[in-house]
mmCIF file of the protein (N, C-alpha, C, O) and its ligand, coordinates in Angstrom:
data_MODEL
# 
_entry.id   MODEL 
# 
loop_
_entity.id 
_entity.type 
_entity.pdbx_number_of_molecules 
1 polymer     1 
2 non-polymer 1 
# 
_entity_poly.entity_id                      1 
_entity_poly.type                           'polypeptide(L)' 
_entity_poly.nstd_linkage                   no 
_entity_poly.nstd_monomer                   no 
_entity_poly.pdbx_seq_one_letter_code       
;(UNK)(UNK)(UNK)(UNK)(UNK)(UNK)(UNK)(UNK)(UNK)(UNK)(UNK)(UNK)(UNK)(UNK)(UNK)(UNK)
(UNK)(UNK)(UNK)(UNK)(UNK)(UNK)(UNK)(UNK)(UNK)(UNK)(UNK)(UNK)(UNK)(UNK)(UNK)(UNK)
(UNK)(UNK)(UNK)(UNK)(UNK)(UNK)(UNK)(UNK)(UNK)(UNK)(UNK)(UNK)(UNK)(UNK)
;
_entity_poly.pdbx_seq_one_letter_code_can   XXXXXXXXXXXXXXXXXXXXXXXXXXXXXXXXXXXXXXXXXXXXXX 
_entity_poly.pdbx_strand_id                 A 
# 
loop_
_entity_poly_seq.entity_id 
_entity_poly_seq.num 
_entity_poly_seq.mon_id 
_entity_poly_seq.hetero 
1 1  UNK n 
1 2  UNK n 
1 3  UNK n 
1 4  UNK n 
1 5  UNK n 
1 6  UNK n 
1 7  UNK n 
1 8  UNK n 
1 9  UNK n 
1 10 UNK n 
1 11 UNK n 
1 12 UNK n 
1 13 UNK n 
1 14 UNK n 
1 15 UNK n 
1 16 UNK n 
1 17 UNK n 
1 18 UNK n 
1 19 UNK n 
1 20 UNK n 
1 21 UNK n 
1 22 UNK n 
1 23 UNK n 
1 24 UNK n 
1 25 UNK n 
1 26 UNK n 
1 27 UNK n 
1 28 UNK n 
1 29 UNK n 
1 30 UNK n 
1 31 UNK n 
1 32 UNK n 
1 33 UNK n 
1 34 UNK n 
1 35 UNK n 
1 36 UNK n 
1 37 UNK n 
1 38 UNK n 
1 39 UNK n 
1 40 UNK n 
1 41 UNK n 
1 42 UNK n 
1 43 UNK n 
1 44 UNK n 
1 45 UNK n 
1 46 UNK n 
# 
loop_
_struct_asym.id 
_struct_asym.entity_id 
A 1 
B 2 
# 
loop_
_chem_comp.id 
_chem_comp.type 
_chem_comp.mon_nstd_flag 
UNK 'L-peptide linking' . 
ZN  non-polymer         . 
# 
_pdbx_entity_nonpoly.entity_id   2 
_pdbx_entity_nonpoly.name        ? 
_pdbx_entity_nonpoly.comp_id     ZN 
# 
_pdbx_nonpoly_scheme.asym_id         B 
_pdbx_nonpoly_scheme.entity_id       2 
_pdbx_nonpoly_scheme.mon_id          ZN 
_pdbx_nonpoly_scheme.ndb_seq_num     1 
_pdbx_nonpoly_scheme.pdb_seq_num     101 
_pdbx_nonpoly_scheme.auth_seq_num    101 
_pdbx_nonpoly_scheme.pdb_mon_id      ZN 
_pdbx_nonpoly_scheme.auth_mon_id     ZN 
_pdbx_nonpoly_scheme.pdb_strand_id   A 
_pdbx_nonpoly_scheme.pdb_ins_code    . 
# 
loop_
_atom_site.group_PDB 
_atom_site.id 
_atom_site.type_symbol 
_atom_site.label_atom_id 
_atom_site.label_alt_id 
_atom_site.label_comp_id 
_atom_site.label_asym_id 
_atom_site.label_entity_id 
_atom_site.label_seq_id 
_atom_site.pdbx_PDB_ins_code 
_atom_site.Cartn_x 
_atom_site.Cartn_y 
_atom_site.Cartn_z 
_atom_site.occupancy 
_atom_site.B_iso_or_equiv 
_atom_site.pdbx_formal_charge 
_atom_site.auth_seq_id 
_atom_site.auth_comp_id 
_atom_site.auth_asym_id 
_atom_site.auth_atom_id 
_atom_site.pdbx_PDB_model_num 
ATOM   1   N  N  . UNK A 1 1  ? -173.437 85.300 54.473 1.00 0.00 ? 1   UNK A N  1 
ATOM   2   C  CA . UNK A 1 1  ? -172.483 84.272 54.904 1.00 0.00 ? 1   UNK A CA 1 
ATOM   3   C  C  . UNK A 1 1  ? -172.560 84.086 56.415 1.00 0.00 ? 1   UNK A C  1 
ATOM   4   O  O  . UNK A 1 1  ? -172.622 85.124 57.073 1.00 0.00 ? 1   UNK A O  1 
ATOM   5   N  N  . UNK A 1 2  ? -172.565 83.025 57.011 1.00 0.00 ? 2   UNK A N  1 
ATOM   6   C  CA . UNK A 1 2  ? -172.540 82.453 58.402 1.00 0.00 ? 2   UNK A CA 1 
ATOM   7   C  C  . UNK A 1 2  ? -170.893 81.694 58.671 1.00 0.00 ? 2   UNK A C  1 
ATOM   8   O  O  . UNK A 1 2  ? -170.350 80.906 57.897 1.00 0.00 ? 2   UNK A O  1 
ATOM   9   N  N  . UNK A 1 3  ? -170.378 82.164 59.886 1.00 0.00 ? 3   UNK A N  1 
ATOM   10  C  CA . UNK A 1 3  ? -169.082 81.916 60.138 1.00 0.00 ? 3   UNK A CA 1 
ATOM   11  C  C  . UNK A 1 3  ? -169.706 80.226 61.041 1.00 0.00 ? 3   UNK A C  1 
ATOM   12  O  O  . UNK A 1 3  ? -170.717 80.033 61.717 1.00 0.00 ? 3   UNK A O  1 
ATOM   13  N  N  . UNK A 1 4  ? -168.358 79.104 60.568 1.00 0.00 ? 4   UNK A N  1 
ATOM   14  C  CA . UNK A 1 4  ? -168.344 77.902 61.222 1.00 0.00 ? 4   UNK A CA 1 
ATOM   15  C  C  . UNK A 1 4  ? -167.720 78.003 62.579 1.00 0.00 ? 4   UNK A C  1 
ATOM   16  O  O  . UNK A 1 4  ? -166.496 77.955 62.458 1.00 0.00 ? 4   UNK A O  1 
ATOM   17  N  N  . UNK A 1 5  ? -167.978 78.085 63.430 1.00 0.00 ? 5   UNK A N  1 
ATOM   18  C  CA . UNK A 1 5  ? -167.544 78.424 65.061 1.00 0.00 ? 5   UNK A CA 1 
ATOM   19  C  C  . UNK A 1 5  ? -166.426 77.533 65.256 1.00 0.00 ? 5   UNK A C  1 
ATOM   20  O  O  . UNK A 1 5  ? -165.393 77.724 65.899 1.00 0.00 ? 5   UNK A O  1 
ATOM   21  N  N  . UNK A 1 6  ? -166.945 76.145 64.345 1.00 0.00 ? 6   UNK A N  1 
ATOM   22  C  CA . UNK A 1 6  ? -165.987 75.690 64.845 1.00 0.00 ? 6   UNK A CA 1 
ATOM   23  C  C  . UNK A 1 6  ? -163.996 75.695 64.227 1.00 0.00 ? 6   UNK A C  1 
ATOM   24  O  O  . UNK A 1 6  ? -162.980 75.302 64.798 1.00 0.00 ? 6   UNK A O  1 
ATOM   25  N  N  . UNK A 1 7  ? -164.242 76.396 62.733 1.00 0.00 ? 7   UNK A N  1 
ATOM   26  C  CA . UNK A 1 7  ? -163.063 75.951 62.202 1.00 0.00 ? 7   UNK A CA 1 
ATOM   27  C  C  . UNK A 1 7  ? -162.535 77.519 61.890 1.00 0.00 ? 7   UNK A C  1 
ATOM   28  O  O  . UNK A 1 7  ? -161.400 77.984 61.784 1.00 0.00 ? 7   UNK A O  1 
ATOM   29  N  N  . UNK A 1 8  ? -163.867 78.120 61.790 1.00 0.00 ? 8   UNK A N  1 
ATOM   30  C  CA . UNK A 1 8  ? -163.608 79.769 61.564 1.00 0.00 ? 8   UNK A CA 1 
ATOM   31  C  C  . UNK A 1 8  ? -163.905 79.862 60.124 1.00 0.00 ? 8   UNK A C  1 
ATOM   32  O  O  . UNK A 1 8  ? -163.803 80.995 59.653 1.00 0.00 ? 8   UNK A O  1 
ATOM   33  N  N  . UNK A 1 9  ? -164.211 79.020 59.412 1.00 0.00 ? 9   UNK A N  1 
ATOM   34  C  CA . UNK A 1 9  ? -164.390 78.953 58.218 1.00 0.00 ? 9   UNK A CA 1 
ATOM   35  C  C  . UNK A 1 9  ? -165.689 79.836 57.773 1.00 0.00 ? 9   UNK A C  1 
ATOM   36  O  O  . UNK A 1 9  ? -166.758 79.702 58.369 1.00 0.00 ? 9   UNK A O  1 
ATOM   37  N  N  . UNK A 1 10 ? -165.546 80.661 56.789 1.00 0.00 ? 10  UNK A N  1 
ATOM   38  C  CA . UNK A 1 10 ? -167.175 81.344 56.194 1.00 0.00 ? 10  UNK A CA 1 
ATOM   39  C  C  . UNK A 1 10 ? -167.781 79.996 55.886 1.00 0.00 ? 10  UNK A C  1 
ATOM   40  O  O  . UNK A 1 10 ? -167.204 78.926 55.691 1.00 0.00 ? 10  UNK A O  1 
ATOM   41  N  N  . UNK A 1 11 ? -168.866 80.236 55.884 1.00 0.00 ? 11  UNK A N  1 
ATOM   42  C  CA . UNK A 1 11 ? -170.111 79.443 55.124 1.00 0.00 ? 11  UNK A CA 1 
ATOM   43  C  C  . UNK A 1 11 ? -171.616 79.672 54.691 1.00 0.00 ? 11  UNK A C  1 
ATOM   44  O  O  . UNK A 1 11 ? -172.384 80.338 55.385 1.00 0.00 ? 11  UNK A O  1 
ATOM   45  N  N  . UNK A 1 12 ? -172.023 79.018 53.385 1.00 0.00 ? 12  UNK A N  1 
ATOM   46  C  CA . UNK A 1 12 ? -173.180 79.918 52.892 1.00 0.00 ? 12  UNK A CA 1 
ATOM   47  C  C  . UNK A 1 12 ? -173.897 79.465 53.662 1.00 0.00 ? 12  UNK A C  1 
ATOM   48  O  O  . UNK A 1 12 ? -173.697 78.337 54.113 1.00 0.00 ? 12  UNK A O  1 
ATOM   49  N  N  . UNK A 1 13 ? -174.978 80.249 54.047 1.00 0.00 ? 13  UNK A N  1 
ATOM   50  C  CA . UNK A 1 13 ? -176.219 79.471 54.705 1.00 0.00 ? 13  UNK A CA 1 
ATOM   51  C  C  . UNK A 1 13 ? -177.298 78.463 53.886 1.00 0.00 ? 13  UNK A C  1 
ATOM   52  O  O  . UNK A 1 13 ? -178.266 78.089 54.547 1.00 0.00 ? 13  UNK A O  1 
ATOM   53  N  N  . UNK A 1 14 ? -177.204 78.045 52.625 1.00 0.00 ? 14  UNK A N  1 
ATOM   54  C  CA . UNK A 1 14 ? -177.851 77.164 52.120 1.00 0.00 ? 14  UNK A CA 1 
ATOM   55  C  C  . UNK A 1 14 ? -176.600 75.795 52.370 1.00 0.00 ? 14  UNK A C  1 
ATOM   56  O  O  . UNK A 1 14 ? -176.443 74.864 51.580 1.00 0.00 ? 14  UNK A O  1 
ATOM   57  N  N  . UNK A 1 15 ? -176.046 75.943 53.297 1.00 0.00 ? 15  UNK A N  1 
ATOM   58  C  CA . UNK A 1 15 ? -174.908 74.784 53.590 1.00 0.00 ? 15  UNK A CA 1 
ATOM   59  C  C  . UNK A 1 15 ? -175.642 73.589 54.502 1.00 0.00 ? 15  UNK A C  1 
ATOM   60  O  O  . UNK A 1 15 ? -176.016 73.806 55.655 1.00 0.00 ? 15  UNK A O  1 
ATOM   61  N  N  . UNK A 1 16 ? -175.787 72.375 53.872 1.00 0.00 ? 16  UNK A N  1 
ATOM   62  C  CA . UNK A 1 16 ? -176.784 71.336 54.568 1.00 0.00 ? 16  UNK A CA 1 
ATOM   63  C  C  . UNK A 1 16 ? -175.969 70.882 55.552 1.00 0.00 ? 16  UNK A C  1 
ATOM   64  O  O  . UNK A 1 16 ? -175.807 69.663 55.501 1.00 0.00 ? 16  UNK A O  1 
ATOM   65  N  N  . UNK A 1 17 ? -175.431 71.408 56.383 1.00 0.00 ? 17  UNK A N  1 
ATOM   66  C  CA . UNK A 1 17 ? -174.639 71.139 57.424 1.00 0.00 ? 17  UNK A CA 1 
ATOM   67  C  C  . UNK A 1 17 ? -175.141 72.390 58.414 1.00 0.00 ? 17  UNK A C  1 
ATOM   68  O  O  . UNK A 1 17 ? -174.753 73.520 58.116 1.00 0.00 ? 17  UNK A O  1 
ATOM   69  N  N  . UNK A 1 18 ? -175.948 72.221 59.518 1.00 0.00 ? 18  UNK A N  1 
ATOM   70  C  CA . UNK A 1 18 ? -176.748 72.734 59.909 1.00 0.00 ? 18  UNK A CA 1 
ATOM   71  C  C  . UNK A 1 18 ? -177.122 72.295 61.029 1.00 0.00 ? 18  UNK A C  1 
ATOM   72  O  O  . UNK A 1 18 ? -177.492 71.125 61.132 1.00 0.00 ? 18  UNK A O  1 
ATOM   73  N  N  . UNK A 1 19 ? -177.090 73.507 62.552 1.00 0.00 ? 19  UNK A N  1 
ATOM   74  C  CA . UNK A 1 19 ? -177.526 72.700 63.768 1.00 0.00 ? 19  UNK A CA 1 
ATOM   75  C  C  . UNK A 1 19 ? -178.113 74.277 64.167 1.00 0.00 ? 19  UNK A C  1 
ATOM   76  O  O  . UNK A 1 19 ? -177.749 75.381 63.761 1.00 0.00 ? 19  UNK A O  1 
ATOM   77  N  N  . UNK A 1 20 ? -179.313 73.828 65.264 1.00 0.00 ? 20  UNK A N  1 
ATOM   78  C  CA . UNK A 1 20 ? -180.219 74.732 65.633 1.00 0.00 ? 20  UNK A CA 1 
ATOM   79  C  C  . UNK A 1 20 ? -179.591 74.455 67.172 1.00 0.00 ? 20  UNK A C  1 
ATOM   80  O  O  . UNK A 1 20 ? -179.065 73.472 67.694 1.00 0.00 ? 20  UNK A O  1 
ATOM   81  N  N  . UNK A 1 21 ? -179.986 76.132 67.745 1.00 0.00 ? 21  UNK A N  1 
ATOM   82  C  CA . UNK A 1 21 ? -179.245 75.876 69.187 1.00 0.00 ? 21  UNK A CA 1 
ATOM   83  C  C  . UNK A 1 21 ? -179.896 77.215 69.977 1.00 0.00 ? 21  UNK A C  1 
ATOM   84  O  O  . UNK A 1 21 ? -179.736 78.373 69.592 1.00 0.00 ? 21  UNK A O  1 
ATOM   85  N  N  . UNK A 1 22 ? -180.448 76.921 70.832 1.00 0.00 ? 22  UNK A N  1 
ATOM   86  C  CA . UNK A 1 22 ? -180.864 78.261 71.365 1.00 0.00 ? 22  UNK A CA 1 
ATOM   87  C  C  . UNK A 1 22 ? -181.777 79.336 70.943 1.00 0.00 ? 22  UNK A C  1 
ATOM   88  O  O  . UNK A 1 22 ? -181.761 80.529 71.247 1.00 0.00 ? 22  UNK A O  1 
ATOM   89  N  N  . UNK A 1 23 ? -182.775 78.510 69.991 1.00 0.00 ? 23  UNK A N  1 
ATOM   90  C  CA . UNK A 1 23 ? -183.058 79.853 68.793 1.00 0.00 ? 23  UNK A CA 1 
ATOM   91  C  C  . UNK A 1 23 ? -182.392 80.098 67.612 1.00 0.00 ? 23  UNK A C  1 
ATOM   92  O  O  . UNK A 1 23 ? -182.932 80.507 66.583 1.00 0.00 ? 23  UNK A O  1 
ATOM   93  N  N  . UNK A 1 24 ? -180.680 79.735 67.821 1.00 0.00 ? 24  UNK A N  1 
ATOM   94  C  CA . UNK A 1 24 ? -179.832 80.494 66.653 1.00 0.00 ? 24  UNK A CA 1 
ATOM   95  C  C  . UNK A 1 24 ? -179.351 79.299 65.673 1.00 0.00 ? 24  UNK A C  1 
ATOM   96  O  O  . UNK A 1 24 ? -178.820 78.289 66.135 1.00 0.00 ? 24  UNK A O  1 
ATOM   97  N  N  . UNK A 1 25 ? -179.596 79.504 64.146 1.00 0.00 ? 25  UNK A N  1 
ATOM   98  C  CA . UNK A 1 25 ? -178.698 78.919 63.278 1.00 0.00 ? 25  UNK A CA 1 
ATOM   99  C  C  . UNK A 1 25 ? -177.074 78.497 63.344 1.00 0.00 ? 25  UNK A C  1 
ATOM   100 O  O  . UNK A 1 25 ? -176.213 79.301 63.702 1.00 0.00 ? 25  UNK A O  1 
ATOM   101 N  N  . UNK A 1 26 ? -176.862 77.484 63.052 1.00 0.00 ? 26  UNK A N  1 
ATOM   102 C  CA . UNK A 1 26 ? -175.224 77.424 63.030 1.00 0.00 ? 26  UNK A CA 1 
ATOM   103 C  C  . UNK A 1 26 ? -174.915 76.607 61.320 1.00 0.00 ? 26  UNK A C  1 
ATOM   104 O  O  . UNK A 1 26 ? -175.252 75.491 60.923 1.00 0.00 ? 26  UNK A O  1 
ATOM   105 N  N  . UNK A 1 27 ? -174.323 77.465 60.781 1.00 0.00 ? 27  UNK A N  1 
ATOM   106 C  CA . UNK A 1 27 ? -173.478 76.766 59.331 1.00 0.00 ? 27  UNK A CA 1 
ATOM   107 C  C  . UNK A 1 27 ? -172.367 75.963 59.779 1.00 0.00 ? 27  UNK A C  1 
ATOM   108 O  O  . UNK A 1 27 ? -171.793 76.149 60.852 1.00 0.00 ? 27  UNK A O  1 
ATOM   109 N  N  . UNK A 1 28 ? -172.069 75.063 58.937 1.00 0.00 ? 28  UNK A N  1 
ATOM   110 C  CA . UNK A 1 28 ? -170.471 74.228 59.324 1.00 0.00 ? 28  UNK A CA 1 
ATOM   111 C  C  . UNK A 1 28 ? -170.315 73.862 58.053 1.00 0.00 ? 28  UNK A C  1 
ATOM   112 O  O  . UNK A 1 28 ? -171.193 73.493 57.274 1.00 0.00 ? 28  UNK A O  1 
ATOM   113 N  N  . UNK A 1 29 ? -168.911 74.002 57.823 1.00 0.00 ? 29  UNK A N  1 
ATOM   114 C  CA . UNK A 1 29 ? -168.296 73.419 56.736 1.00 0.00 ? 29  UNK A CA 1 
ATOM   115 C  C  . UNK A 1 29 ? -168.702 72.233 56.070 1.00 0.00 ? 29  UNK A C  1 
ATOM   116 O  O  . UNK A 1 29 ? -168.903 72.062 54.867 1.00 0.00 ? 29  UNK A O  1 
ATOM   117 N  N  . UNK A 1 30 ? -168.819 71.226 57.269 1.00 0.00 ? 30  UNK A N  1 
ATOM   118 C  CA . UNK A 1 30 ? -168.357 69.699 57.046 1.00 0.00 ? 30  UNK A CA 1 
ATOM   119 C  C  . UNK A 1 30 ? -169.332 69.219 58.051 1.00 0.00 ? 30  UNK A C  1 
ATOM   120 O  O  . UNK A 1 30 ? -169.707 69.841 59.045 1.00 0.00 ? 30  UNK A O  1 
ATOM   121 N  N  . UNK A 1 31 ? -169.751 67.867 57.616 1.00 0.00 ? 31  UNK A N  1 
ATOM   122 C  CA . UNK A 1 31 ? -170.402 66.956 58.798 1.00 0.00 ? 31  UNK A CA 1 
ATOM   123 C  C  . UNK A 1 31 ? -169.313 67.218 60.034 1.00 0.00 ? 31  UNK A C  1 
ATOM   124 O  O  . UNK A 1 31 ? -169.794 67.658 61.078 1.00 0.00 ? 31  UNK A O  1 
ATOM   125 N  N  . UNK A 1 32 ? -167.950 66.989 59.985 1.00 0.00 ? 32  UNK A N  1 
ATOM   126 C  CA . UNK A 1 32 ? -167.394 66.552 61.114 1.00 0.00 ? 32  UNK A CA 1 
ATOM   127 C  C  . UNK A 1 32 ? -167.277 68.046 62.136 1.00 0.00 ? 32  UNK A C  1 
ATOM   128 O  O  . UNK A 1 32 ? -167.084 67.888 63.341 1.00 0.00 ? 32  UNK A O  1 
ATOM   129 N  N  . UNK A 1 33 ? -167.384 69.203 61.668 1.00 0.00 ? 33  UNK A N  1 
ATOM   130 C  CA . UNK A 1 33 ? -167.892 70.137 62.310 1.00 0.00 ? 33  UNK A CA 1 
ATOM   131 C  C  . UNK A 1 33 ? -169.100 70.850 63.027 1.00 0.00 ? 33  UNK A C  1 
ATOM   132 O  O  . UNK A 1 33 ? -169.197 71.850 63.739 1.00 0.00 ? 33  UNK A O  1 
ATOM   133 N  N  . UNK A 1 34 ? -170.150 69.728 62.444 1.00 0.00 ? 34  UNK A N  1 
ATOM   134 C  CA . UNK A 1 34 ? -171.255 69.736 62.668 1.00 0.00 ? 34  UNK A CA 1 
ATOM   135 C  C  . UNK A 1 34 ? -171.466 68.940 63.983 1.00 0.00 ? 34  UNK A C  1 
ATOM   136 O  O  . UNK A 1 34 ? -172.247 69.193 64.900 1.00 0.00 ? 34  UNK A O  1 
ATOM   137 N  N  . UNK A 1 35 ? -170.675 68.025 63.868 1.00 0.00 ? 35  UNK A N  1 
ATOM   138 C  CA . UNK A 1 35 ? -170.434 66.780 64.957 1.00 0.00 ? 35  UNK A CA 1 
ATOM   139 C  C  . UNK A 1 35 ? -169.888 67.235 66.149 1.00 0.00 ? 35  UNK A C  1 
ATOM   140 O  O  . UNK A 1 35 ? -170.324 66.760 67.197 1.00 0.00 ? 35  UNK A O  1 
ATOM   141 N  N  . UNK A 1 36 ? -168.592 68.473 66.186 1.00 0.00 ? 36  UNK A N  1 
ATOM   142 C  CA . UNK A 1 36 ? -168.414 68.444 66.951 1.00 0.00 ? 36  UNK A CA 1 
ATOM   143 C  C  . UNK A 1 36 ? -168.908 69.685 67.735 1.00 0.00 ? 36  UNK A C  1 
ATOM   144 O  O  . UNK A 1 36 ? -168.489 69.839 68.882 1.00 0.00 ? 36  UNK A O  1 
ATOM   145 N  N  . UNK A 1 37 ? -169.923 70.741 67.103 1.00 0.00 ? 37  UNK A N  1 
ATOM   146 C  CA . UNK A 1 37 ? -170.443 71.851 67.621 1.00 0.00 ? 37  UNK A CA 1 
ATOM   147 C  C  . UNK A 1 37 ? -171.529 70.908 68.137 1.00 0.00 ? 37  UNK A C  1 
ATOM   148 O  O  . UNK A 1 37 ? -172.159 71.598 68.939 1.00 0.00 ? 37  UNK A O  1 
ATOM   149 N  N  . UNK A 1 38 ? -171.961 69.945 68.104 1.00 0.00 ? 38  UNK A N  1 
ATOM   150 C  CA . UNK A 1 38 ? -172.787 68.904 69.205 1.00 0.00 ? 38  UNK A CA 1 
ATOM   151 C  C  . UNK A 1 38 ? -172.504 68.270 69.773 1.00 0.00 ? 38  UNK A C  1 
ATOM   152 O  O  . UNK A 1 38 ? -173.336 67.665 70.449 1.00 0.00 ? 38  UNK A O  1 
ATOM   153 N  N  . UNK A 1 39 ? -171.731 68.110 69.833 1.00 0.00 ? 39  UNK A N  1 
ATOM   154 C  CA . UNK A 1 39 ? -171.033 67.516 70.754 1.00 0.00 ? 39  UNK A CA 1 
ATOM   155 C  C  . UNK A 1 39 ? -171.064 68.671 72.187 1.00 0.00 ? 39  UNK A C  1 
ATOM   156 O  O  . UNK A 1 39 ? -171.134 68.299 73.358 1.00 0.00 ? 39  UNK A O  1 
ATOM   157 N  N  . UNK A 1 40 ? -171.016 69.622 71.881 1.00 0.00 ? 40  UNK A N  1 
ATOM   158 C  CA . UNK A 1 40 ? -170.734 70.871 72.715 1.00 0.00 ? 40  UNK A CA 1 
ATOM   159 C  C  . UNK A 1 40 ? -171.311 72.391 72.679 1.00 0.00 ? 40  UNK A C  1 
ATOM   160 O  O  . UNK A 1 40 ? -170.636 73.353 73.044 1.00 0.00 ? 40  UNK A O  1 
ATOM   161 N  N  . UNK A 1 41 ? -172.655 72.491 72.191 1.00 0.00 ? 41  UNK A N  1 
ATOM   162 C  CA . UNK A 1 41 ? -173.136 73.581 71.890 1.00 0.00 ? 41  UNK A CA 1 
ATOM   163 C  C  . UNK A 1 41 ? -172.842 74.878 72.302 1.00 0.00 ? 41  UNK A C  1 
ATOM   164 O  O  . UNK A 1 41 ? -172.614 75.984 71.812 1.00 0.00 ? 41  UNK A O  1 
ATOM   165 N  N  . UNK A 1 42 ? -172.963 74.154 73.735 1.00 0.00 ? 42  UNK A N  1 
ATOM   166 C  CA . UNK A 1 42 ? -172.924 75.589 74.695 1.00 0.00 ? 42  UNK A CA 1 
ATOM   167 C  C  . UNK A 1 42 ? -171.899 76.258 74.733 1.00 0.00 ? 42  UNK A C  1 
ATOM   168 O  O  . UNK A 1 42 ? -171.855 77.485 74.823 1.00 0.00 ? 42  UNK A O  1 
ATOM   169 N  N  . UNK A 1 43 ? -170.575 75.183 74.639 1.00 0.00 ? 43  UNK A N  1 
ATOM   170 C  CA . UNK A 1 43 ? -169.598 76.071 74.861 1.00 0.00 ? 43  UNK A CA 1 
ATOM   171 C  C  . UNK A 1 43 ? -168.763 76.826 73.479 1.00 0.00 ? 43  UNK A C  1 
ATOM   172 O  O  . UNK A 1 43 ? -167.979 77.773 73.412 1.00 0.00 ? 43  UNK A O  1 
ATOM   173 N  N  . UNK A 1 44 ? -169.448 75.757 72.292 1.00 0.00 ? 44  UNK A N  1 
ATOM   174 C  CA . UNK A 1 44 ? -169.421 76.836 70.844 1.00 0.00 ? 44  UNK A CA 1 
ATOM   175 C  C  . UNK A 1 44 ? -169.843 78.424 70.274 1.00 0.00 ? 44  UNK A C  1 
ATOM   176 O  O  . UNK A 1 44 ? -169.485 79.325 69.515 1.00 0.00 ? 44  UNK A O  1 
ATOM   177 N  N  . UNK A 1 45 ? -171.118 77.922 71.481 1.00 0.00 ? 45  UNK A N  1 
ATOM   178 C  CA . UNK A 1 45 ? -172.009 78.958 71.006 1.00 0.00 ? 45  UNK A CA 1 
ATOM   179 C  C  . UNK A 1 45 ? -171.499 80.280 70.659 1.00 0.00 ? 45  UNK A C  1 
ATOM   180 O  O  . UNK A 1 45 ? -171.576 81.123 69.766 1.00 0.00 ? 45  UNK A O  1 
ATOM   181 N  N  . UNK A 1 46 ? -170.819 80.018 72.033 1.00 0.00 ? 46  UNK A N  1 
ATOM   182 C  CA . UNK A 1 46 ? -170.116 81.487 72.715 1.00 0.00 ? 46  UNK A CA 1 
ATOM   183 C  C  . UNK A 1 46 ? -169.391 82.455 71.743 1.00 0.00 ? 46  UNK A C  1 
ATOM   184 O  O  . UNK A 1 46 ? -168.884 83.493 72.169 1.00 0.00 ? 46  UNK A O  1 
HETATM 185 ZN ZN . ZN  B 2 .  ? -165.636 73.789 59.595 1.00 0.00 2 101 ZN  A ZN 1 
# 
């Protein structure tokens, strides 16, 4: 399981909601979480 940074939500990693950043995978719940960890990578990352 991969945690959504942005909502705190678990998520499986076969979750097509998916952003690459630094090298590292990111899961998200939802498009609109996806949207907004790009909106702002860097400071998600964290
Ligand atoms: Zn989410």
């Amino acid at each position: 399981m991969a945690l959504d940074v942005i909502c705190g939500m678990k998520v499986k990693e076969d979750s097509p909601h998916k952003s690459e950043f630094q090298g590292k995978s990111f899961y998200f719940c939802s498009h609109d979480c996806k949207t907004e960890f790009d909106k702002n990578p860097l400071k998600h990352s964290r």
